[in-house]
C-alpha positions in Angstrom: 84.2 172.8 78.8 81.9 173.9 81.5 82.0 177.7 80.0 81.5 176.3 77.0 78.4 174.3 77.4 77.2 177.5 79.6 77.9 179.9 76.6 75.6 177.6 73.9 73.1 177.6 77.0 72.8 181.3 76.8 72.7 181.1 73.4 69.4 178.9 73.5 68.0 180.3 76.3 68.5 184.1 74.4 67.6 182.5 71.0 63.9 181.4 72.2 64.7 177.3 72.1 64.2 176.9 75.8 60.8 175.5 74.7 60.3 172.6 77.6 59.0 168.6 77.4 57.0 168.0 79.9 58.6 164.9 80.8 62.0 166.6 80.7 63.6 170.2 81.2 64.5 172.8 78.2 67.2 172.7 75.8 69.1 174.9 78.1 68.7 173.0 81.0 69.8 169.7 79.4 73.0 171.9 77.6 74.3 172.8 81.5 73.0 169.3 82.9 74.9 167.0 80.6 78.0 168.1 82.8 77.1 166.6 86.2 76.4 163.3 85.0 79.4 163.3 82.6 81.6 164.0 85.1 80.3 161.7 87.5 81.4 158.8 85.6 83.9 160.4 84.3 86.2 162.5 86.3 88.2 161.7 88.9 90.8 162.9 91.8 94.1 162.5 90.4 97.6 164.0 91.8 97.2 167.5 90.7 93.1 167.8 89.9 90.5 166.6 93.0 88.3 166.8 89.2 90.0 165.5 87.1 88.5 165.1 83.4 89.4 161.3 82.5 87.7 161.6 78.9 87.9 163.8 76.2 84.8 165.1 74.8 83.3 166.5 70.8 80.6 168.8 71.4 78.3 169.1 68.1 75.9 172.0 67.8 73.1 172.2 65.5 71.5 175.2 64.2 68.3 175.6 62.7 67.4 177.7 59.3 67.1 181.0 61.4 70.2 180.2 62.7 69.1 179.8 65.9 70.7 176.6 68.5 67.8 173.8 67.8 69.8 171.4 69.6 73.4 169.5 70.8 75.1 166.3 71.2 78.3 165.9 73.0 80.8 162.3 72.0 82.8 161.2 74.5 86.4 159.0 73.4 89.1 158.0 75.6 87.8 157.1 78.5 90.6 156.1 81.2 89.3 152.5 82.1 92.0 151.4 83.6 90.7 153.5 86.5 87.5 151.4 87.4 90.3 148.9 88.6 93.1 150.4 89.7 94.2 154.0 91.2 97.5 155.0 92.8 97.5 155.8 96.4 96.8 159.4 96.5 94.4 159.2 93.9 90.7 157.9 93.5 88.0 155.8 91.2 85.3 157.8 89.5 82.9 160.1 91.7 79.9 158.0 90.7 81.1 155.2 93.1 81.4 157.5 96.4 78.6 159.5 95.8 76.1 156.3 95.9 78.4 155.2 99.2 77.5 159.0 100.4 74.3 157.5 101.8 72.4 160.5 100.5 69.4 158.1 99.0 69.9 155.3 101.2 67.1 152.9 98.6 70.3 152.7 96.4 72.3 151.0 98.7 69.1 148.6 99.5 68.7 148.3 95.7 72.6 147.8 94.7 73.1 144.8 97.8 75.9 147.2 98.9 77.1 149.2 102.3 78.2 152.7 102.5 81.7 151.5 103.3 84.1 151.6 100.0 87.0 150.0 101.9 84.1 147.0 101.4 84.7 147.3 97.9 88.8 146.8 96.2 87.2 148.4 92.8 87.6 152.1 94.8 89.3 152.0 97.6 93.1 151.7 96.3 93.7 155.1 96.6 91.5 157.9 98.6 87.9 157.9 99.4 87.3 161.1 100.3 88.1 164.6 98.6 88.3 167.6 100.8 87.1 169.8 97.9 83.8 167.4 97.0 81.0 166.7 98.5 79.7 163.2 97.3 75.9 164.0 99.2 75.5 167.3 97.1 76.9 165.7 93.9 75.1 162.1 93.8 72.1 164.6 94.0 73.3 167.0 90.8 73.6 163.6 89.5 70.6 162.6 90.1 68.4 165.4 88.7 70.9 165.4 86.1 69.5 162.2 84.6 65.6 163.5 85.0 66.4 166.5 83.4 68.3 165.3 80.6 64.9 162.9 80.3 66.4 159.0 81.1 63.0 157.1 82.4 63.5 155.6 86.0 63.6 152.6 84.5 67.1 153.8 82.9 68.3 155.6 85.6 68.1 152.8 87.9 69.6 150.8 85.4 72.4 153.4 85.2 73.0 152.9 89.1 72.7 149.1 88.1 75.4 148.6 86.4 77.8 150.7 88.5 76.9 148.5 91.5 77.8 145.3 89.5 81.6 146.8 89.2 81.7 147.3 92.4 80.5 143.7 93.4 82.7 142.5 90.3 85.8 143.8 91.8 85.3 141.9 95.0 84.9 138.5 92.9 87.7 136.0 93.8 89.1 132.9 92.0 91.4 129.7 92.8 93.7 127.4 90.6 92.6 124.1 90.5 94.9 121.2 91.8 96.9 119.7 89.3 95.6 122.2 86.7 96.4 125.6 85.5 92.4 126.6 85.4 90.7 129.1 86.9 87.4 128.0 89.3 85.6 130.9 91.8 86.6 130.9 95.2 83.2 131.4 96.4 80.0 133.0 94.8 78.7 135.7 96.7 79.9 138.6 94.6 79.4 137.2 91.3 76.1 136.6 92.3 75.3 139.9 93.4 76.9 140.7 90.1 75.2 139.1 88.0 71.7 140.0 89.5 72.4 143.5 88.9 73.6 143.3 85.5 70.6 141.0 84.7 73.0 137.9 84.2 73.1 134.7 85.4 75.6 133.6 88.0 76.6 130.9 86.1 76.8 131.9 83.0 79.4 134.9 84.2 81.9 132.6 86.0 81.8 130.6 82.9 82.4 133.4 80.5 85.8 134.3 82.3 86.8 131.3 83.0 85.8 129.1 80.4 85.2 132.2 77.5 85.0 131.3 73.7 87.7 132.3 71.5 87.1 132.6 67.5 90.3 130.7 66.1 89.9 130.9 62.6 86.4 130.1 61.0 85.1 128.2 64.9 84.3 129.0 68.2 86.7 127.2 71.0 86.1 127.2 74.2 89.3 128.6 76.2 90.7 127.3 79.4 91.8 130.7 82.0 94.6 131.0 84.7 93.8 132.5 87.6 95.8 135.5 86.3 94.8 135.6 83.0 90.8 135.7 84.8 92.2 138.7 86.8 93.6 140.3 83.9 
């Protein structure tokens, strides 16, 4: 795939549609920067691949009259999610999650309430932490730039970061049966606070929705009692 997006980059860059917006980079640039960013969130070091693709992906080209590349789009299916929660022993989450514990722009961690320790966090640190073969400094920052070039506003780049430090703060969320009962209650708050504050939630209203969550059962709403299983699940 990387040759790929690299060959339609030539193309545009050859084909005079490198024309740059000023609050983002050219068509070429954007072509050959989609790639860190996809792969940050979604590859991943498996048994045989320390980059593992975890997601398949439909590139679309688009020509213009002259025939010329005017622009791209790339759809993304199939996206391994079991891997945000569990990886075997030898293996490892998405890169996303270790290059933010790299510690190369310490204001995330301040930003996401989180250390640069992922043995702190039982979301990503099932299986390896560290890949011989990757740097997670150098690659949080083609990340990074990735995002600004392909024009995401800091307000949605932080948002991005957002949202992966919830999952990692959601992982750590625990939960108790009741006595007597077979329901679901949280065995503290901390996490699903820190949760919910990234993701723009309230507190509340999270714990509720997995342990109290509303099931449609036939033309109504009912409100659903949760094991402490069936919440993990």
């Amino acid at each position: 795939t990387k040759r790929v997006i690299q060959y339609f980059a030539s193309i545009a860059a050859v084909g005079g549609a490198g024309k740059k917006d000023s609050s983002k980079g050219t068509l070429e640039d954007q072509i050959i920067q989609a790639n860190p960013a996809l792969e940050a969130f979604g590859n991943a070091k498996t048994l045989r691949n320390d980059n593992s693709s975890r997601f398949g992906k439909f590139i679309r080209i688009h020509f213009g009259p002259s025939g010329k590349l005017s622009s791209a789009d790339i759809e993304t299916y199939l996206l391994e999610k079991s891997r945000v929660t569990f990886q075997l022993k030898a293996e490892r989450n998405y890169h996303i999650f270790y290059q933010i514990l790299s510690n190369q722009k310490p204001e995330l961690l301040d930003m996401l309430l989180i250390t640069n320790n992922p043995y702190d966090y039982s979301y990503i640190s099932q299986g390896e932490v560290t890949v011989a073969s990757i740097n997670d400094s150098e690659e949080l920052m083609a990340t990074d730039s990735a995002f600004d070039v392909l024009g995401f506003t800091l307000e949605e780049k932080m948002g991005v970061y957002k949202l992966t430090g919830a999952i990692m703060h959601y992982g750590n969320m625990k939960f108790k049966q009741k006595q007597r009962e077979e329901q679901a209650e949280p065995d503290g708050t901390e996490a699903a606070d820190k949760s919910a504050y990234l993701m723009g939630l309230n507190s509340a209203d999270l714990i509720k929705g997995l342990c109290h969550p509303r099931v449609k059962v036939g033309n109504e709403y009912v409100t659903k009692g949760q094991s402490v299983d069936q919440v993990y699940y």
